[in-house]
N, C-alpha and C positions, 0 to 999 in steps of 0.2 A: 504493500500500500504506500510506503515512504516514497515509490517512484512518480506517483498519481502528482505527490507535490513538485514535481518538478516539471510534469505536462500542464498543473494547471496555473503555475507563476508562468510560464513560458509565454502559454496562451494570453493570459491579463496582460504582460506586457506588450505584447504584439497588439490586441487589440487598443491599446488605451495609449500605446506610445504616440502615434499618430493623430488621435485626440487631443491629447499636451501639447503639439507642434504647431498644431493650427489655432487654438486657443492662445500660444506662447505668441503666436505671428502676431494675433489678432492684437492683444495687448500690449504688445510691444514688451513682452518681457524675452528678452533676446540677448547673447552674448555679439558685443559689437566689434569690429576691426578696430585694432588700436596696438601701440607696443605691447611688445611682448605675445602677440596674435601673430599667426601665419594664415588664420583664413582672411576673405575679402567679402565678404557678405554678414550680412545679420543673419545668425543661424539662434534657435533654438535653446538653451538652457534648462531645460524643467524633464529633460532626459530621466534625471535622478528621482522626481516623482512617480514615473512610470515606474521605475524598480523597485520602487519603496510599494507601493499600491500590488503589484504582484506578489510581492514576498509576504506582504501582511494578507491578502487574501489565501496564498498556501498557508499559512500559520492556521487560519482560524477553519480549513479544512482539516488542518494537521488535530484542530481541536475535537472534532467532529470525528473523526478517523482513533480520535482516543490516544493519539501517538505524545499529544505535548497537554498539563493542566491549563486549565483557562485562565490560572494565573500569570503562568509565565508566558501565555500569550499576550496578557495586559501589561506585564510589566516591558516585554520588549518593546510589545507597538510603542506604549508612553514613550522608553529610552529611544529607539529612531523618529520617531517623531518628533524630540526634542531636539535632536540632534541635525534630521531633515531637515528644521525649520530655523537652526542655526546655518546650516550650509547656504539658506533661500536669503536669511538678511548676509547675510558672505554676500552671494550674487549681485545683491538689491542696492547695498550701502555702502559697503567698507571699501571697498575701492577707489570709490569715489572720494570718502571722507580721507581715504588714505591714513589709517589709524589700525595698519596690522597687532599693534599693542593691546587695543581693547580686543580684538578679536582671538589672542594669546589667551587672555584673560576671561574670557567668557567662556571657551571653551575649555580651560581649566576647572571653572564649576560646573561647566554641563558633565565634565568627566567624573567629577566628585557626586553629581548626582548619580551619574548613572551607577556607579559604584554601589550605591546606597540602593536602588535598583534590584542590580543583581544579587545583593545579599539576601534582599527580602525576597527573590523566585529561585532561590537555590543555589545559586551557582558558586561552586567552591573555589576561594580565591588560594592557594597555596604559595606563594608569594614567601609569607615568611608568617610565625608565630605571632609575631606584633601587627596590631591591628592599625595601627597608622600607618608602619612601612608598607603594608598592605594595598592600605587605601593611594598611599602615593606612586608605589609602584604603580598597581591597578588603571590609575586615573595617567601616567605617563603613557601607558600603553595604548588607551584611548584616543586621546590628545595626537601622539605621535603620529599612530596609526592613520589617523584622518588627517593631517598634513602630508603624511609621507602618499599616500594616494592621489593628494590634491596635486601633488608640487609633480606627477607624474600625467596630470590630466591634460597635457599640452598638444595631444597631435591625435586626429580618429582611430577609436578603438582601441589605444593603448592601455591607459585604466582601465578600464576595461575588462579587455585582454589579461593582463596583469593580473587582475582578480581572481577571474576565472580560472587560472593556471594555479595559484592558489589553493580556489576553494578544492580542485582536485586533488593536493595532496593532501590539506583538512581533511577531505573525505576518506582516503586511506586511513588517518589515525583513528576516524569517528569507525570506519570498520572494522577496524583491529583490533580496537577500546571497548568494540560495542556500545560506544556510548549514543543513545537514542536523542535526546538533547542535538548533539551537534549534527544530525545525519540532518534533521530535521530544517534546522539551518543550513544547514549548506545545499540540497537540495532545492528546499524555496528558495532560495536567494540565485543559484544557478541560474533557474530555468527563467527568474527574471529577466537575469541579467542577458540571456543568449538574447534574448526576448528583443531587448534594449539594443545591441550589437548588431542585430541585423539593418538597426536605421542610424549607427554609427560609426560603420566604418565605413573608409574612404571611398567618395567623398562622404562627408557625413551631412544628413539633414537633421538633427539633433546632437544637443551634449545635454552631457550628466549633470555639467554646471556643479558649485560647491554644493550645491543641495546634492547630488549625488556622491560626488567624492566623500564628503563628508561619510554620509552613509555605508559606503564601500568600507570606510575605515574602521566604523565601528565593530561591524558586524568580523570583520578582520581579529580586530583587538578582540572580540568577545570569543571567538574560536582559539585565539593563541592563548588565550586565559584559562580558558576552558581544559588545555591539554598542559600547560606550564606547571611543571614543578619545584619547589623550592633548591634555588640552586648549591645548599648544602646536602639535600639529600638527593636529586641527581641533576648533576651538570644539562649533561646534553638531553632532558626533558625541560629546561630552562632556555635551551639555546634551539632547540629543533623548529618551536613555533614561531619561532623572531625569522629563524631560514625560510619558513612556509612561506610569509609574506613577502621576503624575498631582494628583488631588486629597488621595488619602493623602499624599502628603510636603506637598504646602502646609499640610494642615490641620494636621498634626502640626509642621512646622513654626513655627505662628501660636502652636499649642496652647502649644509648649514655651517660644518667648519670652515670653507672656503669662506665664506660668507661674513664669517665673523673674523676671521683672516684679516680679510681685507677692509675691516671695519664697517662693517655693514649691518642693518637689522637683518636676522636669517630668516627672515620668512616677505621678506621684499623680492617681489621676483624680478627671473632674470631671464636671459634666454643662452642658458649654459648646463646644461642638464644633459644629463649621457646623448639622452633620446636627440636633444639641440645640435650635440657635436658630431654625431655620427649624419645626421641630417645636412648639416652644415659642408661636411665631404661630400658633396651632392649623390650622396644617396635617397633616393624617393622616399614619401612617405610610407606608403603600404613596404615596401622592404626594411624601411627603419624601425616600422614597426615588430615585421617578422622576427629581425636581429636582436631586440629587444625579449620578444618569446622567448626566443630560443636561449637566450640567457639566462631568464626567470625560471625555466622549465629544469635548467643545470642545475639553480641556486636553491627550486624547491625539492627539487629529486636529493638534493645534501641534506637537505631540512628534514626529510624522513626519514634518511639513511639512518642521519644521526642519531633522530628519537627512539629509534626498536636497537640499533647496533650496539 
């Protein structure tokens, strides 16, 4: 039955992606050409509600299917919803106001609620014995994870792509683990996202927009939490889920010390990012993008080696 949730987030996305585009035209809620852009038209942004809107409709058949309780279906909706609607004022304001500092900072408490969240629908943080180092690890992985997706959302289908490569090796640990929780996640959230990808890659007539990346990230974060083990009692169950996610946190990673290197706020973007340089040798998009897979798919095939090895 857990496969049913991956035909019917696929299906919601496909039909409703298309619905957000022509609504997104209509209102002018649209990502525009500008630095740090390589497209030349007003495309779409609201990509990321389509995925959110699938995955939450597979959750609440997952409810129905008796696979997940109804509360930690309310509790996730609430956490990407908060979080969704964090990425939508991204889209809407901050860039404009140019005030990536308050946006550090909000999503620093949205991470700290959500913590508070997952405590109360289950979810085992193993992190460490102390319940603050907890919450701050917890909520860093959060936080991270939804910038490190964002700072990847630069060129069709890449985030994406990226995710989805991902979520299949998640899926390996949720079937080794047996654990019913993550399968459940990861399948709704898949067949959104294929869902989403067929009207974004190149050329792409929608993006994910921060409402999506954002999104992408958490659900990221909540799977690498989900299988994290406390790194005194084992290493590489500490280190395997950070590999799952992959190329996003190295890139972001490299992005953010360069960044502060060279005296810079690290989350001001730029256009220097793996995906920027290998583009820049003029290699096409749709291959920059492949080269990029095929990296992720290295980095997460380590990420699993490492957690059972």
């Amino acid at each position: 039955m857990i496969y049913l949730l991956f035909l019917i987030s696929f299906l919601a996305a496909v039909v409703l992606t298309p619905v957000l585009r022509k609504f997104s035209i209509k209102y002018k809620l649209v990502d525009k050409p500008g630095e740090f852009k390589i497209h030349e038209a007003e495309i779409s942004h609201l990509g990321g509600w389509g995925i959110w809107l699938g995955f939450i409709i597979a959750l609440l058949f997952a409810v129905i299917l008796k696979l997940m309780p109804f509360y930690q279906f309310v509790g996730l909706g609430l956490g990407s919803l908060v979080v969704i609607f964090l990425g939508f004022w991204d889209d809407l304001k901050w860039k404009k106001a140019g005030h990536p500092i308050i946006k550090l900072i909000l999503q620093s408490l949205v991470g700290f609620l959500i913590i508070f969240i997952l405590v109360k629908i289950g979810i085992n943080l193993q992190f460490s014995i102390n319940s603050i180092i907890i919450a701050l690890v917890a909520a860093f992985y959060i936080v991270g994870a939804m910038n490190a997706i964002n700072m990847e959302d630069g060129m069709d289908g890449l985030a994406g792509g990226l995710t989805l490569i991902s979520l299949i090796g998640f899926v390996g640990l949720a079937f080794l683990s047996h654990n019913l929780l993550a399968l459940v996640l990861v399948f709704s959230l898949a067949g959104s996202l294929i869902g989403f990808l067929i009207y974004n890659c190149h050329p792409a007539s929608i993006f994910m927009g921060d409402n999506g990346s954002h999104f992408l990230g958490f659900l990221l974060a909540i799977l690498a939490i989900i299988f994290t083990s406390h790194p005194s009692y084992n290493f590489k169950q500490f280190i395997g889920p950070i590999l799952i996610i992959g190329l996003p946190v190295m890139d972001a990673v490299w992005v953010i010390l360069r960044r502060l290197k060279e005296k810079k706020l690290p989350f001001v973007g730029d256009r220097r990012h793996l995906y920027d340089r290998i583009h820049q040798r003029g290699v096409s998009v749709p291959k920059t993008v492949l080269i990029c897979y095929g990296i992720q798919v290295i980095i997460v095939l380590g990420g699993v080696l490492m957690y059972y090895l």
